[in-house]
NUKOL-576495 format. One record per residue: x, y, z of N, C-alpha, C in turn; residue in one letter. Coordinates in steps of 0.1 Angstrom, whole numbers, plus 2048, in hexadecimal, padded with zeros to 3 digits. Atoms other than C-alpha are relative to their C-alpha. Example, Ala and Ser with C-alpha at 12.3 -4.5 7.8 and 13.67 -1.06 7.14 Angstrom:
BEGIN
n.c1: 809	n.c2: 7F4	n.c3: 800	ca.c1: 87B	ca.c2: 7D3	ca.c3: 84E	c.c1: 809	c.c2: 80C	c.c3: 800	type: A
n.c1: 7F7	n.c2: 7F5	n.c3: 800	ca.c1: 889	ca.c2: 7F5	ca.c3: 847	c.c1: 7F8	c.c2: 80B	c.c3: 808	type: S
//
This chain:
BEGIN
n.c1: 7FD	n.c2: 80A	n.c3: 80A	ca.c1: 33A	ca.c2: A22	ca.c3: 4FB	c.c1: 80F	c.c2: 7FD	c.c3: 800	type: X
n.c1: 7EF	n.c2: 803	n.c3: 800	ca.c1: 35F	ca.c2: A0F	ca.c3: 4FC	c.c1: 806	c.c2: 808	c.c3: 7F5	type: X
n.c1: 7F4	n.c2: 7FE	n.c3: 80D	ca.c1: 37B	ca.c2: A16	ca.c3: 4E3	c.c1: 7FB	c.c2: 7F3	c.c3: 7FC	type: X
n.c1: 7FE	n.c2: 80A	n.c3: 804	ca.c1: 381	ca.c2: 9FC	ca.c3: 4CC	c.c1: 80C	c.c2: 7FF	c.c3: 7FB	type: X
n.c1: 7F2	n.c2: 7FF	n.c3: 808	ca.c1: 3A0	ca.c2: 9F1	ca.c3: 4BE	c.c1: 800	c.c2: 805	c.c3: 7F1	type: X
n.c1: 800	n.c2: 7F7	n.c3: 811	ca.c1: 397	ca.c2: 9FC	ca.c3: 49B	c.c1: 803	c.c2: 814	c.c3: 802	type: X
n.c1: 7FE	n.c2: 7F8	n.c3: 7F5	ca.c1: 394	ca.c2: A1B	ca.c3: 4AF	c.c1: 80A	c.c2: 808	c.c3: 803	type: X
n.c1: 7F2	n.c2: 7FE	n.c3: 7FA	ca.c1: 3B1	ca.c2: A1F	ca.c3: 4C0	c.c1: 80A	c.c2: 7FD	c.c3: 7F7	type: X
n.c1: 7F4	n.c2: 800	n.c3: 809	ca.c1: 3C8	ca.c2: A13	ca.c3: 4A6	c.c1: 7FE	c.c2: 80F	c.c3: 7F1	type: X
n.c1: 802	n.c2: 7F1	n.c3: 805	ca.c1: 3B5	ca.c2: A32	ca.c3: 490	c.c1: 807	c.c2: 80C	c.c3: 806	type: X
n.c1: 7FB	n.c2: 7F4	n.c3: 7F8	ca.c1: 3BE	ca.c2: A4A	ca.c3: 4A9	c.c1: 811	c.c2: 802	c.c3: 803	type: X
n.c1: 7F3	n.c2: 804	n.c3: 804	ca.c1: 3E0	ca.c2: A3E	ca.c3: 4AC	c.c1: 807	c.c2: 807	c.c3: 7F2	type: X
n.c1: 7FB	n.c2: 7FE	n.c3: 812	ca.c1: 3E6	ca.c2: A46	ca.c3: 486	c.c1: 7FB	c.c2: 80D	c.c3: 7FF	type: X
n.c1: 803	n.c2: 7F3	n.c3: 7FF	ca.c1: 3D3	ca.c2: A64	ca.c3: 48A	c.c1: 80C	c.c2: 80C	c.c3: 807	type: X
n.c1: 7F9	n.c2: 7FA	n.c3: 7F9	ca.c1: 3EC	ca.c2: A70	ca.c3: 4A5	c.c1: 80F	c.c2: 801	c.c3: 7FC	type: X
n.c1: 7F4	n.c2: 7FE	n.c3: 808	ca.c1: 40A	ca.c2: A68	ca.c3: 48C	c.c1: 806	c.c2: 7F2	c.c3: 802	type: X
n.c1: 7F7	n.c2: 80A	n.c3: 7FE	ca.c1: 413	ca.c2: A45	ca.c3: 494	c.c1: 7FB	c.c2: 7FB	c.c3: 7F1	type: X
n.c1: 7FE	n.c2: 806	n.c3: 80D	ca.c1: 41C	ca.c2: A34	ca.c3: 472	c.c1: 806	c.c2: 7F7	c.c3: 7FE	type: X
n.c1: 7FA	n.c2: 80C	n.c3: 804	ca.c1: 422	ca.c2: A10	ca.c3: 463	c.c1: 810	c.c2: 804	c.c3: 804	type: X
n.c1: 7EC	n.c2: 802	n.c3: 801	ca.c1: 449	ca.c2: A0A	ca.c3: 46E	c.c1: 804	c.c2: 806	c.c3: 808	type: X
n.c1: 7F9	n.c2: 7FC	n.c3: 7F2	ca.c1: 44D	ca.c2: A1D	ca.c3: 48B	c.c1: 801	c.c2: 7F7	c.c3: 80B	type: X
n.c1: 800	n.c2: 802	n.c3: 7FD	ca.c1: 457	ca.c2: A18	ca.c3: 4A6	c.c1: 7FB	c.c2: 805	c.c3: 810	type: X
n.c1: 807	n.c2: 7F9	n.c3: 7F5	ca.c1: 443	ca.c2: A21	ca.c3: 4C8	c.c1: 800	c.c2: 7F7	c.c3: 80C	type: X
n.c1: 7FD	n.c2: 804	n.c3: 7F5	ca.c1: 44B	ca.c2: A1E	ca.c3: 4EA	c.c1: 7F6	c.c2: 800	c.c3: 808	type: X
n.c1: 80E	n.c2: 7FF	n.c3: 7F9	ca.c1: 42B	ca.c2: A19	ca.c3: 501	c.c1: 802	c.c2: 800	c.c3: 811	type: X
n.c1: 806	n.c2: 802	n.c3: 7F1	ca.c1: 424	ca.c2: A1F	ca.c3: 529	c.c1: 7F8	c.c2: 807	c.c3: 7FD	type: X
n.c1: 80D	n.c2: 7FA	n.c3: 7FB	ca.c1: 402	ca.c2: A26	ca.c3: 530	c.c1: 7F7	c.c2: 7F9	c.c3: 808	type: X
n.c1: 80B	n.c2: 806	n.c3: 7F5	ca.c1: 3E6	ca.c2: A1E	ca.c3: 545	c.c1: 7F5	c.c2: 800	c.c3: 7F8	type: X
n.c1: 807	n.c2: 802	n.c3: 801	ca.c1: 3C8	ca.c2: A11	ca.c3: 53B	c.c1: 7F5	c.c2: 806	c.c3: 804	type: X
n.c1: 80A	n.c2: 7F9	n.c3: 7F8	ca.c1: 3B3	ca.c2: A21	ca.c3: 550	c.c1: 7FF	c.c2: 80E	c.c3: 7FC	type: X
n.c1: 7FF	n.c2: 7F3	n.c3: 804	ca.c1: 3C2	ca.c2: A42	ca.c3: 540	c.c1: 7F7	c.c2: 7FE	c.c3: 7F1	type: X
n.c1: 804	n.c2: 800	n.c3: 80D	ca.c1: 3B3	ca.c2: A38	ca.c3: 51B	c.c1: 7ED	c.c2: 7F9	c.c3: 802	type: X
n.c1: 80F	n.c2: 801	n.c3: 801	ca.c1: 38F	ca.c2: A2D	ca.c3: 529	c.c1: 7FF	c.c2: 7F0	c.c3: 7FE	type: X
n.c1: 801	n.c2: 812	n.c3: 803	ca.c1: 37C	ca.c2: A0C	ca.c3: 521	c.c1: 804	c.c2: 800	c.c3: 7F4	type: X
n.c1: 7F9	n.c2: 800	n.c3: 810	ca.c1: 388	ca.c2: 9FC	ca.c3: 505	c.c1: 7F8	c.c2: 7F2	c.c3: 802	type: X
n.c1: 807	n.c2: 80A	n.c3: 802	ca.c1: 371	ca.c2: 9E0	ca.c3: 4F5	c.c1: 80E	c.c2: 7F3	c.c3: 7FC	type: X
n.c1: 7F7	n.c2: 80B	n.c3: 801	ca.c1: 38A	ca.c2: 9BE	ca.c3: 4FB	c.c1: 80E	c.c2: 804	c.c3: 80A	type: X
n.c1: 7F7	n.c2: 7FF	n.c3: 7F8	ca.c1: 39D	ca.c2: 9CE	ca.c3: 515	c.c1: 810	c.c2: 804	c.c3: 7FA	type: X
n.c1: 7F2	n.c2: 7FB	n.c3: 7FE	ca.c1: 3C3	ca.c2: 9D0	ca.c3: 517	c.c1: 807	c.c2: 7F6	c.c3: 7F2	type: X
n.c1: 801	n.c2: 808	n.c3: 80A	ca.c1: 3C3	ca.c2: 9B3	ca.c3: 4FA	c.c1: 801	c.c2: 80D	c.c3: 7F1	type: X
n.c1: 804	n.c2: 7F5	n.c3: 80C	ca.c1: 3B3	ca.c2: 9CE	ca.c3: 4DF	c.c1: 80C	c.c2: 80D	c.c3: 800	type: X
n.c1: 7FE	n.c2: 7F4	n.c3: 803	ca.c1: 3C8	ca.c2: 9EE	ca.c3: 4EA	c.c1: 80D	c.c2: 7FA	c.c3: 7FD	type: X
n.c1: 7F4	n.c2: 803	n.c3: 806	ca.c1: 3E9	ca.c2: 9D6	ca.c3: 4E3	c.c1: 7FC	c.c2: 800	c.c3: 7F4	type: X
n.c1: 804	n.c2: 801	n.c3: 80F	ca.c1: 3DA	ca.c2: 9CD	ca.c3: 4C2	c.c1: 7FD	c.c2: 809	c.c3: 7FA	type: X
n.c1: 801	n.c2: 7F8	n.c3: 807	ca.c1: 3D4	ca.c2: 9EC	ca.c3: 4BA	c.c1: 80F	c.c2: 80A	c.c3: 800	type: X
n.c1: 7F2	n.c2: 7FC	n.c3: 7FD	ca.c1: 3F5	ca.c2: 9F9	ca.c3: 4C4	c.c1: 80C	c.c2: 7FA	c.c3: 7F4	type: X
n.c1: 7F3	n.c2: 808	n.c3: 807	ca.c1: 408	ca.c2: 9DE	ca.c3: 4B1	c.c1: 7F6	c.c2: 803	c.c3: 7ED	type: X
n.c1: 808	n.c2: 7FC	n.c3: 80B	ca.c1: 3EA	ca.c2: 9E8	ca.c3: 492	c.c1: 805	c.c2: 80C	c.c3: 7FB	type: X
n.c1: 7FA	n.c2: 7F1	n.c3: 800	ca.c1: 3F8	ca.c2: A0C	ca.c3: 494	c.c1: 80C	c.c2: 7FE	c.c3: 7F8	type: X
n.c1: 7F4	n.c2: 801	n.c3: 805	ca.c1: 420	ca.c2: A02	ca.c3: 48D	c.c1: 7FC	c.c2: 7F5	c.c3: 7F5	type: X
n.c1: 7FE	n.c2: 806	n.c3: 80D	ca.c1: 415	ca.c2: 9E9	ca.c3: 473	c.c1: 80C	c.c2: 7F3	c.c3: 804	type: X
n.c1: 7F3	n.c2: 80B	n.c3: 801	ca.c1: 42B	ca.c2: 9C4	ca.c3: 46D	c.c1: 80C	c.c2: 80B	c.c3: 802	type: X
n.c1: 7F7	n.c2: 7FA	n.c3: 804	ca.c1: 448	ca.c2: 9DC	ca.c3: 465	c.c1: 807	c.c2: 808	c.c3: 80F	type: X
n.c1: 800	n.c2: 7F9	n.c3: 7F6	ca.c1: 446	ca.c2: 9EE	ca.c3: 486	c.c1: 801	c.c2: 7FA	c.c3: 80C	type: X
n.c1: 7FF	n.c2: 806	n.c3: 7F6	ca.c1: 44F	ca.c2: 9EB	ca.c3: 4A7	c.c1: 7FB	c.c2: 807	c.c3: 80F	type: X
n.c1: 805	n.c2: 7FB	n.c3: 7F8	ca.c1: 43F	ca.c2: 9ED	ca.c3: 4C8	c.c1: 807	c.c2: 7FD	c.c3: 80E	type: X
n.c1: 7F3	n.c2: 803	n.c3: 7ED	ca.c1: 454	ca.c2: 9EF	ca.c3: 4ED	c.c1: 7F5	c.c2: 805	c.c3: 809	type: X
n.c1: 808	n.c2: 7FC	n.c3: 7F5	ca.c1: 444	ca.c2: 9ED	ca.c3: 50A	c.c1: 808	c.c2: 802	c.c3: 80D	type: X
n.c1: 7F7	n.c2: 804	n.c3: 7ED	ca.c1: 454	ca.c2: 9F0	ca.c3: 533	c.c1: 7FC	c.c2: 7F8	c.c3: 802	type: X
n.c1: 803	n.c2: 80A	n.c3: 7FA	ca.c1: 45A	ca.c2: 9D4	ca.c3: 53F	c.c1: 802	c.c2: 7FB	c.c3: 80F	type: X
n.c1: 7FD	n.c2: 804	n.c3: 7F1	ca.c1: 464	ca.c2: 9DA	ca.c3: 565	c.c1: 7FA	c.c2: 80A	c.c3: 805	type: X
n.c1: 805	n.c2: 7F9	n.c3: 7FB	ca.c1: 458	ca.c2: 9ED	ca.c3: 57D	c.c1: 809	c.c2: 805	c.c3: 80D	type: X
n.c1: 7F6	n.c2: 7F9	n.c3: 7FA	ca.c1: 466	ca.c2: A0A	ca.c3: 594	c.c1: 802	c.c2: 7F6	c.c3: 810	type: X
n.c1: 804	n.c2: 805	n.c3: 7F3	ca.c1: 45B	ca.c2: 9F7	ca.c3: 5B5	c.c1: 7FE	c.c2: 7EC	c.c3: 7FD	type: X
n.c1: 800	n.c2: 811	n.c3: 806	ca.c1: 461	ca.c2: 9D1	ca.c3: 5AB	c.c1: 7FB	c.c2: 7FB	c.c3: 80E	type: X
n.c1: 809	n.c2: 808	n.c3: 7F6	ca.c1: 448	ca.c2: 9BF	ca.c3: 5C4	c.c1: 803	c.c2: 7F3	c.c3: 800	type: X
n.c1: 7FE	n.c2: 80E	n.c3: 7FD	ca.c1: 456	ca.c2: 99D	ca.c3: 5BF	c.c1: 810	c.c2: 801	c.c3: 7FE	type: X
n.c1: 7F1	n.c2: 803	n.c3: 7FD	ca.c1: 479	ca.c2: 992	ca.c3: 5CF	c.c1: 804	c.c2: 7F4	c.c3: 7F4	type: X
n.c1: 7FB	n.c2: 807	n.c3: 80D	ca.c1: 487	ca.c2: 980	ca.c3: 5AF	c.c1: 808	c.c2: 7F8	c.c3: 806	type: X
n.c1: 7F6	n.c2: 80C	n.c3: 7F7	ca.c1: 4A0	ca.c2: 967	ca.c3: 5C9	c.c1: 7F4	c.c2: 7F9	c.c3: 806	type: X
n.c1: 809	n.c2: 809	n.c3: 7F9	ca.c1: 47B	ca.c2: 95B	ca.c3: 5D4	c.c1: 803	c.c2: 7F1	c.c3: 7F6	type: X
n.c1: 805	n.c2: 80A	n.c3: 806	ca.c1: 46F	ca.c2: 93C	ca.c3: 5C8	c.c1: 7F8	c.c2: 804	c.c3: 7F4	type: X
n.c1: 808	n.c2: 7FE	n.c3: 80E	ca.c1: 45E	ca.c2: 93C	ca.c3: 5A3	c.c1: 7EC	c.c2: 803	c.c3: 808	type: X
n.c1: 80E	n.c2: 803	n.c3: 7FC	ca.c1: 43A	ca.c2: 933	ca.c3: 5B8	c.c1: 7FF	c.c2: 810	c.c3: 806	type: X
n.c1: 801	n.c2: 7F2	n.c3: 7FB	ca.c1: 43F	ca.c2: 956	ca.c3: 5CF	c.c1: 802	c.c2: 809	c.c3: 7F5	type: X
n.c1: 7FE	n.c2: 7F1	n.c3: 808	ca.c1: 44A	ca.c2: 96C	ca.c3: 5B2	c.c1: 7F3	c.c2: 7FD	c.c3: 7F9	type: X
n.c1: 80B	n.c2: 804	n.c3: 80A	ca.c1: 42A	ca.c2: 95C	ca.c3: 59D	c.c1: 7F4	c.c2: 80A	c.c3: 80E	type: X
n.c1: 80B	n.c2: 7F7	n.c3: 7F7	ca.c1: 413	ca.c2: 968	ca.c3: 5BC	c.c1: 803	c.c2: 809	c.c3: 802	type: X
n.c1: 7FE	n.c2: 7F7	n.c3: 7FD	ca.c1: 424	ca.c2: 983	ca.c3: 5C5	c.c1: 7FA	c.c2: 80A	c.c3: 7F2	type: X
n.c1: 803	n.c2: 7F7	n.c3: 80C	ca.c1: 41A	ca.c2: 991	ca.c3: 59F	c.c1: 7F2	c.c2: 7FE	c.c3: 7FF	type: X
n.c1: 810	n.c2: 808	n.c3: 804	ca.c1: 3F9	ca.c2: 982	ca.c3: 5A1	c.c1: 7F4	c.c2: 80C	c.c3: 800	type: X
n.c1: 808	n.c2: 7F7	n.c3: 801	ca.c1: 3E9	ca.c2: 9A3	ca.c3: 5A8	c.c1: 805	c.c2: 80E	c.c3: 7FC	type: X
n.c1: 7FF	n.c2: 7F2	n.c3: 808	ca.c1: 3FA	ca.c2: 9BC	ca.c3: 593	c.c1: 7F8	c.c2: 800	c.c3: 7F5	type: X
n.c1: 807	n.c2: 803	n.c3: 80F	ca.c1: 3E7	ca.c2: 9C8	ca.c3: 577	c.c1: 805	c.c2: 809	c.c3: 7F8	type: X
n.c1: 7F7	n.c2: 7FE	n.c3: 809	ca.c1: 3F8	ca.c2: 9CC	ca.c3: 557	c.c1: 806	c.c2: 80D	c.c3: 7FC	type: X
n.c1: 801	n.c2: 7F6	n.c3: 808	ca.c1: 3F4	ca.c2: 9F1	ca.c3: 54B	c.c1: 7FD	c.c2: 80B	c.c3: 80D	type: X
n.c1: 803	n.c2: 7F6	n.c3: 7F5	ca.c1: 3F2	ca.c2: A04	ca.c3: 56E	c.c1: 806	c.c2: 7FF	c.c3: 80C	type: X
//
């Protein structure tokens, strides 16, 4: 049976995250299982955890940057085209 975001944002709170924090996230998806709504739900439950008040950071680069940023907009768009987000 998936997770759910109700779920996962329980467990979250269970594990000590609380309204107004602030929490920094890398993970893999594939490390937390299925999750019913995908990679959609385990943000929403993430940003459910810290509450309005709170804040959530994610990485935004990666060690091995696969697309030459002097390309053209069209090659860096395909060059990304088959990363997937959380892995």
């Amino acid at each position: 049976m998936p997770l759910t975001r109700s779920r996962l944002a329980v467990g979250l709170r269970t594990l000590g995250v609380a309204p107004g924090d602030l929490l920094e996230i890398h993970a893999s998806l594939r490390s937390i299982g299925k999750v019913a709504g995908g990679v959609d739900a385990v943000v929403l439950a993430l940003l459910d955890a810290v509450g309005a008040e709170g804040t959530l950071a994610v990485i935004a680069s990666m060690e091995d940057e696969p697309v030459d940023l002097s390309e053209p907009r069209e090659a860096q768009r395909a060059g990304r085209a088959g990363i997937p987000p959380f892995d």
